[in-house]
N, C-alpha and C positions, 0 to 999 in steps of 0.2 A: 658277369659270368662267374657267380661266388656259389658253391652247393658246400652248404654245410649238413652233416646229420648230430641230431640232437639224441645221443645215446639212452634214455630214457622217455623220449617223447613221446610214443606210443601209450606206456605202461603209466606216465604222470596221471594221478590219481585227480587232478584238477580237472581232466576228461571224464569222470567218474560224476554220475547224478549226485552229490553228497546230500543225506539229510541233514534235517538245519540240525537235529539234535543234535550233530555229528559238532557244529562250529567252534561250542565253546571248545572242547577237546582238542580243535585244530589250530587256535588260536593262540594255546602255549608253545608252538611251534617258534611264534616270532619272539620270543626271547632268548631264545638258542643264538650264537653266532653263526653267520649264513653257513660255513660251511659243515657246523652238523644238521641246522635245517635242512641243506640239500642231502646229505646222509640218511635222515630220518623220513622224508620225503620219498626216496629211492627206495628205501628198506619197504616203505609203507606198497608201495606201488608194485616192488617184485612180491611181498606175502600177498596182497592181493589176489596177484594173476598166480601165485600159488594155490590159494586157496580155493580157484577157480578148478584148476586142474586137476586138485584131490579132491574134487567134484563136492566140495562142503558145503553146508544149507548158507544162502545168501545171509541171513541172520550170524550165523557164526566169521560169513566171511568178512560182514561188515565188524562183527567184535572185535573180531584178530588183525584187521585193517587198523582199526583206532590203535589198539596195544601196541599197534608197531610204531606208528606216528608218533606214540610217545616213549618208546623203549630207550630213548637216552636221554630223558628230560632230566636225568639225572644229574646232565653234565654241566648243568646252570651254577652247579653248588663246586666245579671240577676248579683249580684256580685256572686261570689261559697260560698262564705260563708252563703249567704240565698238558694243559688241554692240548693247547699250539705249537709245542716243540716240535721242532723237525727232527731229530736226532732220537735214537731209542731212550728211555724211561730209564730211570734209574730204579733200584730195587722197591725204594722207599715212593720214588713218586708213583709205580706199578700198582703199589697198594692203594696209592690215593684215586689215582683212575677208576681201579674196579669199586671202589667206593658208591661208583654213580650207580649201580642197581641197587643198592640200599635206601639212596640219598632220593632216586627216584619214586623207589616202590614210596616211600613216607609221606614224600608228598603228594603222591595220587591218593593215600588213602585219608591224609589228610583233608583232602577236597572233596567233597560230595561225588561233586559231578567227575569226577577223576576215577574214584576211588573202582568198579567197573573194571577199568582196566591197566588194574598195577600189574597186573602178569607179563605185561611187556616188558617194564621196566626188571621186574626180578629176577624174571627166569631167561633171556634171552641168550645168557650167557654160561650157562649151566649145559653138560655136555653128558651124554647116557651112559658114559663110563663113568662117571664121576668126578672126572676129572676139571671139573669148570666152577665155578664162584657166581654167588656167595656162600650155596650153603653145600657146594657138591655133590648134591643129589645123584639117583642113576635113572637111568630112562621112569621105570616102576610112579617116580613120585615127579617127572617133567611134566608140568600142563603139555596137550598138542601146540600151546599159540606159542609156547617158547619153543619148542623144537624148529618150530615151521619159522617163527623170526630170527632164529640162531642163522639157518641154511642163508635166508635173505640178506643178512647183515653180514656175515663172511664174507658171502660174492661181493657186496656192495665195497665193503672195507677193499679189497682187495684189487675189483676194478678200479676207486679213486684212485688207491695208491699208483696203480700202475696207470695211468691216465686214459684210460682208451679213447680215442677217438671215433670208433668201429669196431666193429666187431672181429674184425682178426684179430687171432692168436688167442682168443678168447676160452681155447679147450685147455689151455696152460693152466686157466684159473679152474675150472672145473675140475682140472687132474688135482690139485691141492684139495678143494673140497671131499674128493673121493678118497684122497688120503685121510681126511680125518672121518669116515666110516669105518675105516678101518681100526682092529684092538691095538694099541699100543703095547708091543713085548717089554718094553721097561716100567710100565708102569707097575707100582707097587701093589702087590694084592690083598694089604692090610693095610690099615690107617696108623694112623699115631695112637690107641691105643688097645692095637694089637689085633682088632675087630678085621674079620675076614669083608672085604668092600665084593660087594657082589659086581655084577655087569663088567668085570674087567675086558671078558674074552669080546666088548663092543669097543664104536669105535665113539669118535666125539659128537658126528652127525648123524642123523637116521637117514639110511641110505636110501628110503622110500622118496624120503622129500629132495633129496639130491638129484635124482633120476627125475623126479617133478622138473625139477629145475632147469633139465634139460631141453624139457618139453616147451617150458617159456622162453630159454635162451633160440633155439632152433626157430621160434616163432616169430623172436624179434629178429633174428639173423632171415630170415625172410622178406619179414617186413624192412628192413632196409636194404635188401636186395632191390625190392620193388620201387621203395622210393628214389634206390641211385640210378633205376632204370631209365623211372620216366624223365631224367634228366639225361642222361645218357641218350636215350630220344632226340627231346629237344637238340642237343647238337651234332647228332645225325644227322637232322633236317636242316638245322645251321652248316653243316659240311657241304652238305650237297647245293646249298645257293652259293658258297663260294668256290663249289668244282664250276659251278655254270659261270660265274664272273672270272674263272681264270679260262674258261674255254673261250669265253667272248674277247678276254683280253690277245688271246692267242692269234684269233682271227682279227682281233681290231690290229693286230703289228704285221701279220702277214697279207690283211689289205695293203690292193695298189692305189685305190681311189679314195681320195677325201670325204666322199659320199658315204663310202662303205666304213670307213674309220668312224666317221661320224654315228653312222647305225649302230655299231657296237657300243663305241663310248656311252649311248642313251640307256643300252643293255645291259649296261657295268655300273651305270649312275643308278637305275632302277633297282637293282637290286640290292644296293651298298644303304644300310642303314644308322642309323644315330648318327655317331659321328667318325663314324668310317670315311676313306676318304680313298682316291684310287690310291696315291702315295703309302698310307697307313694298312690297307688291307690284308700285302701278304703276310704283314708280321701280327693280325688278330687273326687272322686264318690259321696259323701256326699257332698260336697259341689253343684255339681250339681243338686242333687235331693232340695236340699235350694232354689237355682236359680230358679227351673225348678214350686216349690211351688208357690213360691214370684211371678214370671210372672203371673202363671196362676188366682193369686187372683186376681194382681192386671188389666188383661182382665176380670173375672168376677165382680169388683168394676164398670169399666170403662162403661160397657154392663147395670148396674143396673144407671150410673150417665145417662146415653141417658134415661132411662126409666124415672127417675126423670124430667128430662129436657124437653119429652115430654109432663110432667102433670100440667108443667107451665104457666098458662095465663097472657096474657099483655092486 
């Protein structure tokens, strides 16, 4: 009686026809340590079902799919000891981190078969105010596959961090991303040398693809509605065979005849399965009706975060 949801299951790109062209590109994935595989994986899977909903030619959705799959291949070259810190970066290691969209883009272009799609790797992290690395750009000079992998890689970074396990509380992370659409009042409106930085009055995301984002987020938060239903189901139907075995038991204790005790006992042993037993029963019956609690709040939680989510402006 175990239901687990797999937060990305839907949207994993392993569902996804791939072409074969596609393999060699997906195969630098396994030199990554698992947990930016799974990052990059994620990242790859929401630009996808983004790309889908800014309605983009299948061609370019498969482009900007690849760039994302490798948009941190950088991090092969990162040391693990600033890769894998738990604890924030120190100024100097900060530097060596953002390193990886240089260290990336070289080696995509180094490679033939790479080369196609170094845009993931360089620009994913470049923001329309200017304000992102490596080169700082403003919206004017972002490819679209970086804007569109920046949005997916924030949510993603964001979700790990905060571990979800489902979808509540989920519009927390979205309210951050709509913050950074937003223009930064501190930020400087000249460079270091003295040059007026256009696109300040933007924010770090394009608010087009954030509002996308919603539309995928609302779609998974559906789809795991549905899938804790049908479970939620099942032990509905598991409730109601042990409301019938404790009716029977009621009747087999206020029978007067051994006849009649006997009858019921056959109607409590029929229905009790695995390794249920009359002794064991009412404490997995109890436990179901727990299960059966916990589901159902946490569908009516998940129903109230889509309402939330709706009332969000970008």
């Amino acid at each position: 009686m175990k239901y687990e949801f797999d937060f990305y299951d839907r949207t994993n790109l392993k569902s996804y026809n791939l072409d074969q062209s596609m393999r060699y590109q997906l195969t630098m994935l396994d030199r990554l340590d698992v947990f930016t595989r799974k990052h990059c994986e994620n990242v790859a899977s929401l630009t996808c079902r983004l790309c889908e909903y800014l309605h983009c030619s299948s061609g370019f959705t498969e482009y900007c799919t690849i760039c994302a799959y490798l948009h941190d291949i950088g991090k092969l070259f990162i040391p693990p000891a600033i890769l894998q810190k738990p604890g924030k970066l120190t100024e100097e290691e900060y530097e060596t981190m953002k390193s990886h969209t240089t260290l990336g883009y070289n080696m995509c272009m180094k490679d033939l078969k790479l080369r196609p799609y170094a845009a993931g790797a360089y620009y994913h992290h470049e923001a329309l105010n200017g304000s992102g690395y490596p080169q700082g750009l403003t919206k004017k000079d972002i490819p679209y596959e970086g804007q569109i992998i920046r949005v997916a890689d924030e949510y993603d970074a964001i979700v790990s961090k905060r571990q979800y396990k489902s979808h509540i509380g989920i519009s927390d992370t979205l309210k951050i991303l709509i913050e950074n659409t937003k223009p930064n009042p501190n930020q400087n409106k000249s460079n270091a040398l003295g040059e007026i930085v256009e696109n300040t009055h933007l924010g770090k995301n394009n608010p087009v693809i954030v509002r996308t984002l919603f539309k995928v987020v609302i779609d998974d938060i559906e789809y795991e509605i549905s899938s804790i239903q049908s479970y939620v189901d099942d032990l509905k139907n598991e409730l109601k065979r042990f409301e019938q075995i404790e009716k029977y038991r009621e009747k087999m204790e206020k029978a007067k005849k051994e006849k009649d005790k006997n009858y019921y006992l056959e109607g409590i042993k029929m229905l009790l399965k695995n390794n249920e037993t009359i002794e064991n029963y009412p404490s997995i019956y109890e436990e179901y009706k727990t299960a059966y609690e916990k589901r159902k709040a946490i569908i009516d939680n998940l129903y109230n975060e889509i309402k939330i989510i709706k009332k969000l402006k970008v």
